[in-house]
C-alpha positions in Angstrom: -1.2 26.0 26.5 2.8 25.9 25.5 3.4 27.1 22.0 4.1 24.1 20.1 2.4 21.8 21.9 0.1 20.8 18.8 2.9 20.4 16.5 3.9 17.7 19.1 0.4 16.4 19.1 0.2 15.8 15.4 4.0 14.5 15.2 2.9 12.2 18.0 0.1 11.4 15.5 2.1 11.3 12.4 4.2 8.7 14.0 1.1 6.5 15.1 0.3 6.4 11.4 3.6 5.5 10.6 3.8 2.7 13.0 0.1 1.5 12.1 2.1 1.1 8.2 4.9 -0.3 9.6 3.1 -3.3 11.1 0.9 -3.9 8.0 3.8 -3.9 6.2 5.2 -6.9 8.6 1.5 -8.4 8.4 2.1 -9.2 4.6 5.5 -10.3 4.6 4.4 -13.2 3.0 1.3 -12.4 1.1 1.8 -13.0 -2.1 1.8 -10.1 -4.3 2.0 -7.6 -2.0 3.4 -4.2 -2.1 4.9 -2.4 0.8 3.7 1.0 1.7 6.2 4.1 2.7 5.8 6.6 4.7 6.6 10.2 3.8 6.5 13.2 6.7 5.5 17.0 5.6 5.8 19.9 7.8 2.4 22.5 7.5 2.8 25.8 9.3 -0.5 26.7 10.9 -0.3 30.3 10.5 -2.4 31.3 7.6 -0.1 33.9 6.6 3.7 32.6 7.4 5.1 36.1 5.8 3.8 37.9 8.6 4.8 35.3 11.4 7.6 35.4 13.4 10.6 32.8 12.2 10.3 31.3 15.8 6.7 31.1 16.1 6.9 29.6 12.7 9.1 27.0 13.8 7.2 25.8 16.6 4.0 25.7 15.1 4.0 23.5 12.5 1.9 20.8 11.8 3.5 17.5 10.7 1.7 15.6 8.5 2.2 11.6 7.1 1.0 10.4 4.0 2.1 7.1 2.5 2.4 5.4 -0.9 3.0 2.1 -2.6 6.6 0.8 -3.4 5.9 -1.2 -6.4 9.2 -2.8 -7.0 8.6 -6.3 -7.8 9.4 -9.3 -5.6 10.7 -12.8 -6.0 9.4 -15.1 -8.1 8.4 -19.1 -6.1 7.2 -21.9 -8.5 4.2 -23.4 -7.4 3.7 -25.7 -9.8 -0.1 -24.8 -9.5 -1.9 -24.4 -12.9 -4.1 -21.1 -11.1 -1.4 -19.7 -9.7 0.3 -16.9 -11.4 3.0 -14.3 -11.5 3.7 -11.0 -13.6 6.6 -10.3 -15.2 7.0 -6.4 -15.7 4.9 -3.5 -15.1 0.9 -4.6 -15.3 -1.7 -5.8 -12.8 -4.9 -8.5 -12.7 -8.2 -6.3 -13.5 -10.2 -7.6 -10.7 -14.5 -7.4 -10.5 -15.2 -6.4 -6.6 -18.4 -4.6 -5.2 -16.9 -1.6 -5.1 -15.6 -1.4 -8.6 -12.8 -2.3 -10.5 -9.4 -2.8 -8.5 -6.1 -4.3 -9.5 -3.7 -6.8 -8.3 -0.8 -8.5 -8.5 -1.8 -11.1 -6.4 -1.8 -14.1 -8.8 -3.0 -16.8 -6.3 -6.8 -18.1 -8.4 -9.1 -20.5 -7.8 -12.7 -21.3 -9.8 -15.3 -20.5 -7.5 -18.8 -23.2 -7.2 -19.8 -21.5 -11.0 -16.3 -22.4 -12.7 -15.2 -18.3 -12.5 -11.9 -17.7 -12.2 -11.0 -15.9 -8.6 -9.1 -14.4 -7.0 -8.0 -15.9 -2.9 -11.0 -13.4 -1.7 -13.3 -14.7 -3.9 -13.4 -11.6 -6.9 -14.0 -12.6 -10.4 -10.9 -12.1 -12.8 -11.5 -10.6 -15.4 -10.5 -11.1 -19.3 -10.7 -9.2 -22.1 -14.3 -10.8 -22.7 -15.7 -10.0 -19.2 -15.2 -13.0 -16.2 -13.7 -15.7 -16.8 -15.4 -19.0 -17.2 -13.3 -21.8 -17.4 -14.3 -25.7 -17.8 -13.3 -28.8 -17.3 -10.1 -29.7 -18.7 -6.1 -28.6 -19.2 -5.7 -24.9 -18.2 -2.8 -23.4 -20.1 -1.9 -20.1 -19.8 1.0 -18.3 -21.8 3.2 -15.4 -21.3 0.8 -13.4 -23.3 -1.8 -14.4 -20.6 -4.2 -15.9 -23.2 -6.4 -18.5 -21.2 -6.7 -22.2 -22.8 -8.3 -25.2 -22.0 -7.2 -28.6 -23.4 -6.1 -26.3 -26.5 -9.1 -24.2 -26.6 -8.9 -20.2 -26.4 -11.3 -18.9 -24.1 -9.7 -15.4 -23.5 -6.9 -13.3 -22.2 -6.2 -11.9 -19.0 -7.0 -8.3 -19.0 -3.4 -6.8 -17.7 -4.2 -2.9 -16.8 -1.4 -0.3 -16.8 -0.9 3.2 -15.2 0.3 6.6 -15.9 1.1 7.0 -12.7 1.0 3.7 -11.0 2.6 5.8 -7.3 -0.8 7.0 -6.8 -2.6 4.1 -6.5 -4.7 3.5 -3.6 -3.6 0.5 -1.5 -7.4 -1.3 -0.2 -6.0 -4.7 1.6 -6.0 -7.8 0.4 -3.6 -6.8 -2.2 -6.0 -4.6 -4.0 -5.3 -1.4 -5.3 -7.5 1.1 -6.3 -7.7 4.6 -8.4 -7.9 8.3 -7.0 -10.9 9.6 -8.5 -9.9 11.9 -11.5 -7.2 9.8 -13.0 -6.8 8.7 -16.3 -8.1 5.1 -16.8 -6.2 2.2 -16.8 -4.4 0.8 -20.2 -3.5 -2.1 -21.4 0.2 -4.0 -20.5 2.6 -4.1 -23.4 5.5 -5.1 -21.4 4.0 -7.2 -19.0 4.8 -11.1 -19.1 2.6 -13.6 -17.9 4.7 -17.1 -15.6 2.3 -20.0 -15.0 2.7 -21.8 -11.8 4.4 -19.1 -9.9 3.5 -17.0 -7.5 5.1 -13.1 -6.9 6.3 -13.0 -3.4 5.7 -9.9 -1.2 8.6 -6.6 -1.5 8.9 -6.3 2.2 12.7 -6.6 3.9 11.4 -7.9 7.5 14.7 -7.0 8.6 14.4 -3.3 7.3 11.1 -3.4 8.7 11.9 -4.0 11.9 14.5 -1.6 12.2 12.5 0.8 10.7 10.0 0.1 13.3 12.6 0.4 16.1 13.0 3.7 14.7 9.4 5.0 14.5 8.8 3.8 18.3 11.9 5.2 19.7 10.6 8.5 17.8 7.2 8.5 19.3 8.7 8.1 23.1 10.9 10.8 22.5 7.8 13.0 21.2 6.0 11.5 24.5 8.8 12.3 26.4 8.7 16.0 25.4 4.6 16.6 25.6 5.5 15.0 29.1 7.9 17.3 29.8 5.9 20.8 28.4 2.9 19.6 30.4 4.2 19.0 33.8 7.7 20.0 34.5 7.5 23.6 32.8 4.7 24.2 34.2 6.3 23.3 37.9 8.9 25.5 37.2 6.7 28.3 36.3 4.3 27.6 39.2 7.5 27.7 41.7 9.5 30.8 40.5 7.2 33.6 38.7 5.7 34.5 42.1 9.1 34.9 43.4 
């Protein structure tokens, strides 16, 4: 096989990954709270020892790799007018209860679920410095400083986490995030600010989106274009003049 030909196969990969971001990205335009995800491309060489390869081979036979990560900028804020519905001011994210484990959010669309537990839209528990939230019948208030009350009443605050490292957070869906294993747990949100009856729009640009999609597929038929090209037409040309 044609040296290079698997640094075109994983570019042709790389690119597949990026489109597949891309799109999510689009997907969410206007999920609340969401968080668009970059895409950042690494060259590997293959050659275990690059020292001793030649500067041509070298050049050919790199891998290319994608990896992505979470733009956190924040987004717009829309008033609601919704008591349950919520927006973060600053640096700081929901603690959310899931099956999996703890995750994080910014996602401030709630609801109470059939046992009066606050919720998120997918139906995870909220939760407060106290554990879930249980919330009954009556005025829900909650201030800047994300204390819950009801008709006056304390019942808690919401339990606003903060990272070292917030860029290494694990994107899950649905506007949850996760940690990498290893890092340091999650503190609590000095800075963060707490706007009842708004909701934190999603950081995409569909404009910049779309021309960055434009980009990626006009990258990956050029990549086609040249696997194409090593497969059949070099080969043709080999096949026609060596034996002469």
């Amino acid at each position: 096989m044609h040296s290079g030909i698997y640094t075109a196969y994983s570019g042709l990969k790389a690119q597949m990954s990026a489109l597949d971001t891309l799109a999510n990205n689009l997907a969410n335009a206007n999920t609340a709270g969401f968080k668009e995800q970059k895409s950042f491309f690494t060259a590997l060489h293959a050659a275990a020892e690059s020292s001793r390869t030649p500067q041509l081979d070298a050049a050919i036979n790199t891998a290319v790799a994608v990896s992505s990560m979470p733009d956190l900028t924040g987004g717009s804020l829309a008033e609601t007018h919704r008591d349950l519905d919520l927006a973060i001011v600053g640096k700081g994210f929901l603690t959310v209860q899931t099956p999996a484990g703890q995750r994080y959010s910014r996602n401030g669309s709630l609801a109470l679920n059939a046992q009066s537990v606050l919720c998120t839209s997918e139906g995870f528990p909220v939760l407060g410095e106290r554990g879930p939230i249980v919330l009954g019948p009556g005025k829900i208030i909650i201030n800047e400083q994300g204390e819950i009350l009801v008709d006056g009443a304390r019942i808690d605050r919401l339990k606003i986490a903060a990272f070292e490292s917030p860029g290494t957070l694990i994107c899950e869906g649905g506007s949850l995030f996760a940690q990498p294993q290893g890092a340091p747990a999650a503190g609590a949100a000095s800075d963060a600010g707490i706007r009842q009856g708004y909701l934190e729009q999603s950081n995409v640009n569909p404009v910049l989106s779309m021309v960055r999609l434009v980009e990626t597929m006009r990258q990956f038929e050029a990549i086609q274009k040249s696997i194409g090209l090593m497969l059949n037409e070099m080969d043709a040309k080999a096949i026609e003049k060596l034996p002469r």
